[in-house]
N, C-alpha and C positions, 0 to 999 in steps of 0.2 A: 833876631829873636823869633819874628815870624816865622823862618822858615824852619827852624830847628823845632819848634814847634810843630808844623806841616811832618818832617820827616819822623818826628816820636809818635805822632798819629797812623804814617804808614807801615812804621814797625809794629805798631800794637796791630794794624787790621791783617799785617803779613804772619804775627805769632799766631793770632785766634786759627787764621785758615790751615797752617802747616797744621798745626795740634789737632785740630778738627779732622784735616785729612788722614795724621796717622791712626784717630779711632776708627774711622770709617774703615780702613784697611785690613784693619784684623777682625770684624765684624762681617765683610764682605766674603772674605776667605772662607770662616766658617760656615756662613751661608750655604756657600757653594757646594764645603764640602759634604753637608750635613742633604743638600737636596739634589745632589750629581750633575747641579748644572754646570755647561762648560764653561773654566774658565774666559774662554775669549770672551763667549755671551757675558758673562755677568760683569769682568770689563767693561761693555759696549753698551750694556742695557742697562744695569745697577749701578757701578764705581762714575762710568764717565757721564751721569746724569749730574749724581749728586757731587761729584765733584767740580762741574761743571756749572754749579748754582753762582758760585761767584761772578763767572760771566756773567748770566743772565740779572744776576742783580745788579751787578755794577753797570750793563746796557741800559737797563731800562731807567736807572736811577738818572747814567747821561742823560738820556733823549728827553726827561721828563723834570728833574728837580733841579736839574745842572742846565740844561740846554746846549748839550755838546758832542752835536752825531759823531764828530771826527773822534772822541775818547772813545766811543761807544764801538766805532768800525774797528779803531784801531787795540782795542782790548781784545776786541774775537779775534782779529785776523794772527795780532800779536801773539796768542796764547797758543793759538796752532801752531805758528813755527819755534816759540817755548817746547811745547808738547816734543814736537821731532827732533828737536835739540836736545832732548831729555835721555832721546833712547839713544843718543851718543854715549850719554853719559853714563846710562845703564850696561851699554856696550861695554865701555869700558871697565865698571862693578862687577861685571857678570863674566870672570876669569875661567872658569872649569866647569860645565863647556862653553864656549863664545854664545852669547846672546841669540845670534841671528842662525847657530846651529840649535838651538836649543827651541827656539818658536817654533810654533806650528806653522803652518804653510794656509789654514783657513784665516790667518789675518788680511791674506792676501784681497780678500773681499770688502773688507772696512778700508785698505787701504783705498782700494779702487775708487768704491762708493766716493771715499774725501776726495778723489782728483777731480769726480764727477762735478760735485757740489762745491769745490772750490773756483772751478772753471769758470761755473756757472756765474759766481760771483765775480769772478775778474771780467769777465765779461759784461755783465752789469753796470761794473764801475769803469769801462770803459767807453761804454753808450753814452753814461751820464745823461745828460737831457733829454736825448732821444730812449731812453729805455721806457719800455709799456709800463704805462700803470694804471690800479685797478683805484681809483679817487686818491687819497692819497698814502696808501700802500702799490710797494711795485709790485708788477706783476710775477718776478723773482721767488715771489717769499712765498705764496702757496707752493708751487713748484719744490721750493728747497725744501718744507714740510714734508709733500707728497715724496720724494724722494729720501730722506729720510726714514720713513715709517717703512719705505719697499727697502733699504737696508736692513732698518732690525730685521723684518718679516724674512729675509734672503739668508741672513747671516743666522739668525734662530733655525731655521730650516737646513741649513746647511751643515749645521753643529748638531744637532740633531739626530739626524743620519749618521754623523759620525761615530756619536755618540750608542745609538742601539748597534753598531759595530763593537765598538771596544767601549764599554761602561765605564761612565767618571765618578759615580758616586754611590751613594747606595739608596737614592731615588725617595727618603725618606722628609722630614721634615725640619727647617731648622726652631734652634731654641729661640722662644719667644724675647729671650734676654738681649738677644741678636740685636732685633728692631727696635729696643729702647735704647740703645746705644748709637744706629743709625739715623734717628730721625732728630735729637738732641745737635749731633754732630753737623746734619745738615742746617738746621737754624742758624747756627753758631755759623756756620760759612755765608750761608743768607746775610745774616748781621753785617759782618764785616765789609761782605759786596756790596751792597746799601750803601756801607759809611766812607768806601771806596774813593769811587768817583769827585765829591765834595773836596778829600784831601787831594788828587791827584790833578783838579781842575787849579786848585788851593797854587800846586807846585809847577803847574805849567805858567802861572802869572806871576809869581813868585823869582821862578831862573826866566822869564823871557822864554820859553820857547813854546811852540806848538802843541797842540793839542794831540795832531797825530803823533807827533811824534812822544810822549808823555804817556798815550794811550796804546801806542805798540811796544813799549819798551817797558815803560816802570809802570801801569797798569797791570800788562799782560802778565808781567813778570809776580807781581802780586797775586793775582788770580789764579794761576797755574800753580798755587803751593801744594795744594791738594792733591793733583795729578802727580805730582812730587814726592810725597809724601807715600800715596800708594803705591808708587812706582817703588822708591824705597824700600817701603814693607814688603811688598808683596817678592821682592829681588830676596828679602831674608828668610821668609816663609820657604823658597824655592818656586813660584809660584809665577814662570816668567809667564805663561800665556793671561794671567792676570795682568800683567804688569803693561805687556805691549798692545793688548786687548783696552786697556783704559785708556793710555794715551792716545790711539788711534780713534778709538769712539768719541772721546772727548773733544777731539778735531769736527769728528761727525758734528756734535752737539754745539761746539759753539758758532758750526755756519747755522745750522738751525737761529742760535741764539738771535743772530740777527734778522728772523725772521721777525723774532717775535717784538726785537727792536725799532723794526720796521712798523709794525703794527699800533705800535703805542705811541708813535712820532708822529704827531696830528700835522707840521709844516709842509708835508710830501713824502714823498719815495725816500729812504734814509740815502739809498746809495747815490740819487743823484747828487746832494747835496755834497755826499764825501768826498775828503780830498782825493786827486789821480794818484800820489804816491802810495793811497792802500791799494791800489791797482797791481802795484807791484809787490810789498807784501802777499797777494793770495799769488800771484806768478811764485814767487820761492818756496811757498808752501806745496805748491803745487809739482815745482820738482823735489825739493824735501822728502813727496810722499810716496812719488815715483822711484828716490834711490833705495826708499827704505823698500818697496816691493823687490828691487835689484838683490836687494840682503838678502830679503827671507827664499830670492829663488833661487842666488849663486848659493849662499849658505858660505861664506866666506871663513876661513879657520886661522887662518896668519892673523898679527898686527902690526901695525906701523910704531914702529918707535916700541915696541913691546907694550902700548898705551890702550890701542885700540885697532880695530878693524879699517880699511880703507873709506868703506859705508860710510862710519862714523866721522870721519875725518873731514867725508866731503859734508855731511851737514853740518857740521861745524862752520865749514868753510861759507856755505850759502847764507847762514843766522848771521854771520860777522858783514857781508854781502847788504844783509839787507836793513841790517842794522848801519851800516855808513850810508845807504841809502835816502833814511831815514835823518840822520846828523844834517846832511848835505841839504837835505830837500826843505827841514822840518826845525831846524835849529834858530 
């Protein structure tokens, strides 16, 4: 009864986030369209912020109401190879023209930036006790901030330019009706990140298993509905540089997330404490975000099985990878 209970909870916190992400989608578009900014930025900067609020609430609610860094590690690290596992699936949505023909090639900089700052992380969680800290915050998470903020600042700059080349919008204003529809929506995702963590701590004690592994899997997977959602919409608008511009940002935002998880987890450094197999999570992400830069430069047109692209194929194959990884390590 307990657990069927546990699971009608994370259906309710999984409905609230989808429905909330698909407002935010058609809200974000016309933003864009309305003030010419480029889709990738407003992916990167706008969509994968707020849609990324479920991370950050569900981290912090871990490290703070729960007491449980491994959910909190394994939400962020989880949702980023959710995220690249999504543009598999977009790959495959996205029939005439192929997906990875159809992106721009300035993605190519958010994607880098996330190998940067996933490194960064796997590396962290590899020092483990030997990793710098600043009392007890590690010395990681300013770094992953500062690094961050030089993406937006790079990727705005770089769209930019592109942009006073061939104009995306018509430089005007959007409708105020816009941001009441965004800011309601982002709540409602807050909310249910909050309420998160409780039921997924709830279901790790519940089936016996791990905390990492609960919080890379059925965490991540909760949290990433939004990115889902936009991806979604934004694939029916037409609107692919929206689409592969949030997923990749949203990777950006939730290594961020753990900064800030970092920050609020008064016992030490978050990542010393975490288990070594999110070590390996940010390793598949990190090749994850290298094949998906492979896509957008071969630009690949065939698919395997008539299904999907080769790209596609192989991140499938890494997510299933590191999800047995996870069973093995975490079960």
């Amino acid at each position: 009864m307990q657990l069927a209970w546990l699971l009608l909870q994370f259906a309710l916190c999984a409905s609230l986030i989808a429905v909330a992400g698909h407002a935010l989608t058609r809200s974000a578009d016309r933003i864009s369209r309305a003030t010419g900014l480029p889709g990738g930025w407003l992916g990167l900067a706008l969509l994968a912020t707020v849609t990324s609020l479920p991370e950050l609430a569900s981290g912090v609610a871990s490290v703070t109401w729960v007491d449980a860094p491994n959910l909190a590690v394994g939400n962020a690290l989880g949702a980023c190879v959710f995220n690249l596992l999504f543009l598999a699936i977009a790959d495959a949505l996205q029939r005439e023209p192929p997906l990875y023909l159809q992106a721009g090639a300035d993605h190519l900089l958010s994607a880098a930036f996330g190998i940067v700052l996933l490194g960064l992380v796997a590396l962290s969680l590899l020092l483990g006790e030997r990793a710098p800290a600043l009392r007890h915050v590690g010395a990681y998470s300013p770094l992953l901030l500062g690094l961050y903020l030089l993406a937006l600042r790079t990727v705005h700059a770089h769209e930019a330019h592109q942009t006073l080349q061939a104009p995306n919008g018509t430089g005007g204003h959007a409708d105020p009706r816009e941001w009441r529809v965004v800011v309601p929506a982002a709540l409602a995702v807050l909310a249910a990140g909050l309420w998160l963590p409780q039921v997924a701590n709830g279901l790790a004690i519940e089936l016996q298993w791990s905390r990492s592994f609960v919080g890379t899997l059925f965490m991540a997977l909760a949290t990433t509905l939004p990115e889902a959602a936009v991806t979604l919409s934004a694939l029916r608008l037409r609107a692919v540089d929206l689409a592969v511009g949030n997923l990749l940002g949203s990777n950006l935002f939730n290594v961020v997330v753990l900064a800030v998880d970092d920050a609020v987890y008064t016992s030490g450094p978050l990542l010393r404490v975490a288990a070594p197999v999110h070590a390996a999570t940010a390793t598949v992400a990190i090749v994850m975000t290298a094949l998906v830069m492979v896509g957008l430069l071969v630009r690949p047109r065939g698919r395997v099985l008539r299904l999907a692209s080769w790209v596609s194929f192989g991140l499938v194959a890494l997510y299933l990878l590191n999800a047995a990884l996870h069973r093995l390590q975490g079960a």
